[in-house]
N, C-alpha and C positions, 0 to 999 in steps of 0.2 A: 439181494445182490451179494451181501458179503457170506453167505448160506451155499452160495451159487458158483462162485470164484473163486479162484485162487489168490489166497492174501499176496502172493508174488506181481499181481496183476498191477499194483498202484504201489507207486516209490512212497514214504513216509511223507515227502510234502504234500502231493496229492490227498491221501487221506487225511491230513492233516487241512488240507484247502477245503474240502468237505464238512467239514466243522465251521471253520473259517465261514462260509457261506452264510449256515447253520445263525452262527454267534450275530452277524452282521444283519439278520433279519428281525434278531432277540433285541439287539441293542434298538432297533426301530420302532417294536412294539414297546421293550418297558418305558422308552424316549418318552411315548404318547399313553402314559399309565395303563395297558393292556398286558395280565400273564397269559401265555400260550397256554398252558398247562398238562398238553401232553406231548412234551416232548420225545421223541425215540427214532430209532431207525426206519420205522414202517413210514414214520411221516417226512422223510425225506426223501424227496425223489430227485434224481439224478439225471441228466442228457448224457449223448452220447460222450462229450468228453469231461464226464463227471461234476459240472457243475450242480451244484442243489439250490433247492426252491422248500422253503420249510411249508409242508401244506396241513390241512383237518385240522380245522380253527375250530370243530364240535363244542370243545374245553377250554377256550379264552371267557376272561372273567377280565375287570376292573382290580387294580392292583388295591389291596387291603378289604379284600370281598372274602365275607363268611361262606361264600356258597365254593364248595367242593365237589368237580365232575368226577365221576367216575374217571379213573387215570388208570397208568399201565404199572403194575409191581415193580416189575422187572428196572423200571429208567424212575420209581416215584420218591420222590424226595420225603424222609423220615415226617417232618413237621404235617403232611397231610394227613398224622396220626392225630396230631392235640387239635385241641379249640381254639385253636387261634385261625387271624385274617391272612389271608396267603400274601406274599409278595415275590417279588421277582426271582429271589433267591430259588423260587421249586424249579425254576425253569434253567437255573443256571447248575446246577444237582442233575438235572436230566440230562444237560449235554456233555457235562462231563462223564457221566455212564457212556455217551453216544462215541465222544473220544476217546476212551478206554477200547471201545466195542470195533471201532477201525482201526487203532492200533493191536489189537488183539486178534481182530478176526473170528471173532466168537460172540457167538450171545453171551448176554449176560446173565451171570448166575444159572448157566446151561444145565446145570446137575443138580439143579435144585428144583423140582414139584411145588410150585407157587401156589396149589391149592393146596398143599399140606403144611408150607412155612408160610407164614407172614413175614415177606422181605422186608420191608420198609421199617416192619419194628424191630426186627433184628440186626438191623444196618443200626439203628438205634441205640438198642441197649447193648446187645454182643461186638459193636463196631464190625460188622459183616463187611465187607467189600472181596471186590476179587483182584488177587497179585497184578501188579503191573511187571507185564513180560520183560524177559528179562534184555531183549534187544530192541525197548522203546527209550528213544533220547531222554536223559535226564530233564531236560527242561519240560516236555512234554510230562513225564512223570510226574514232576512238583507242582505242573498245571492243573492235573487230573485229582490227585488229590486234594488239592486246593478246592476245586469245585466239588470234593465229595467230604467238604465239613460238616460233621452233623447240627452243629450250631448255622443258622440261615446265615445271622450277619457276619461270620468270620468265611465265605466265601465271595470268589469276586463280583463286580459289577460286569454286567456285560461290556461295558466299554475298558475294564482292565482286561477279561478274557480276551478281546479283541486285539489288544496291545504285546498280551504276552503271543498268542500268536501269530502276529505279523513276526517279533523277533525268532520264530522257528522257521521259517518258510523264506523261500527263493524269492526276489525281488519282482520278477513274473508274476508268482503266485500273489504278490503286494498287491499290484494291481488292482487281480481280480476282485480280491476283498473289498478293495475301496468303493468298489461300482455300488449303485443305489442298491435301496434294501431286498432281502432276496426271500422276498414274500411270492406268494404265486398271485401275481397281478390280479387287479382287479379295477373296475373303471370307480368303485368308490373306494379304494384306497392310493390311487393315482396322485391326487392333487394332495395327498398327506405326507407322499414318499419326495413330491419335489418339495414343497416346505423344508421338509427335514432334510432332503440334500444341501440346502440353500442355508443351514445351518439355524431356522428360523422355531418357535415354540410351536407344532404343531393345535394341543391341547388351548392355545387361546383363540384361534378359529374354528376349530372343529372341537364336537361331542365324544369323546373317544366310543362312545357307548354305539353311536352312529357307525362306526368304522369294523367294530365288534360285529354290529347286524349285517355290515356288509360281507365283511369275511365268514358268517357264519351262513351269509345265503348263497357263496360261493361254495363254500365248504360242502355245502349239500347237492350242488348241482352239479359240481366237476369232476371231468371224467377221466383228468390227466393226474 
């Protein structure tokens, strides 16, 4: 989409509602100890009036899990370099890449041959990122790099990503954020999304491991 169009096509709250969506689906899964773990543009897909649905659960794992999927360079959080247990933080790294990438209109790290650099480690050691243009809101700015700490824990939790931006975004666009989680449904992750509407501990009724098998047999099957 963003390859395809013209950045003029969608006002800054818009693509900013886009993320919004994005962050509202993340805050669902880390709720119920599950990382996404390849978060990016390809895996958001969009309706006609740009709502998103975060989909390809291939790379969801259990939060403090040694096992590491193959993930995408371009959106992958530094720490998938050392030996340690992942936690929610790689997934909050990738969306901030994904916010930079709609405010920007550009892929990320476009001029860079990902087979010839290793991005992730050079985001690392060189502090690699790419400029925040120069006509993106400040607030959105200090959000974005906030999400691209290379330290895990000095970036937000999905529920402050969420906080800071509702304060960028039109009351409309409030709204929309608020609405249940924006996973791409599934009949066994149903009864997990109305718990967690209802403000209740998903993780002491359900196996999250159970929820993982279900998005990952969705994930295989769908064709949307």
């Amino acid at each position: 989409f963003i390859r395809k169009q013209s950045s003029q096509l969608l006002s800054i709250s818009q693509k900013t509602q886009i993320i919004g969506y994005v962050i509202t689906a993340l805050a669902f899964l880390h709720a119920v100890n599950l990382i996404h773990g390849d978060v990016k543009s390809a895996n958001i897909l969009l309706d006609n009036v740009c709502r998103a649905k975060l989909s390809d659960f291939d790379s969801v794992v259990e939060t403090g899990s040694a096992l590491k999927h193959s993930t995408t360079l371009r959106w992958m959080a530094p720490e998938y370099l050392d030996d340690t247990p992942l936690t929610p933080a790689v997934d909050i790294y990738s969306a901030g890449v994904c916010l930079w990438e709609v405010v920007a209109w550009k892929r990320p790290f476009g001029d860079i041959d990902s087979w010839q650099v290793n991005i992730p480690n050079e985001v690392r050691v060189n502090n690699l990122r790419e400029p925040i243009p120069a006509d993106c809101p400040s607030n959105i700015a200090k959000l974005i790099t906030w999400c691209w700490k290379t330290a895990a824990h000095e970036r937000p939790s999905a529920k402050e990503m969420q906080d800071e931006l509702r304060k960028c975004l039109t009351p409309w666009v409030k709204i929309n954020i608020d609405a249940k989680s924006n996973l791409m449904e599934t009949p066994q992750n149903a009864p997990l999304q109305a718990e967690y509407a209802q403000g209740t501990n998903p993780t002491q009724s359900r196996n999250s491991g159970d929820l993982a098998k279900g998005m990952l047999s969705y994930g295989a099957n769908s064709k949307g």
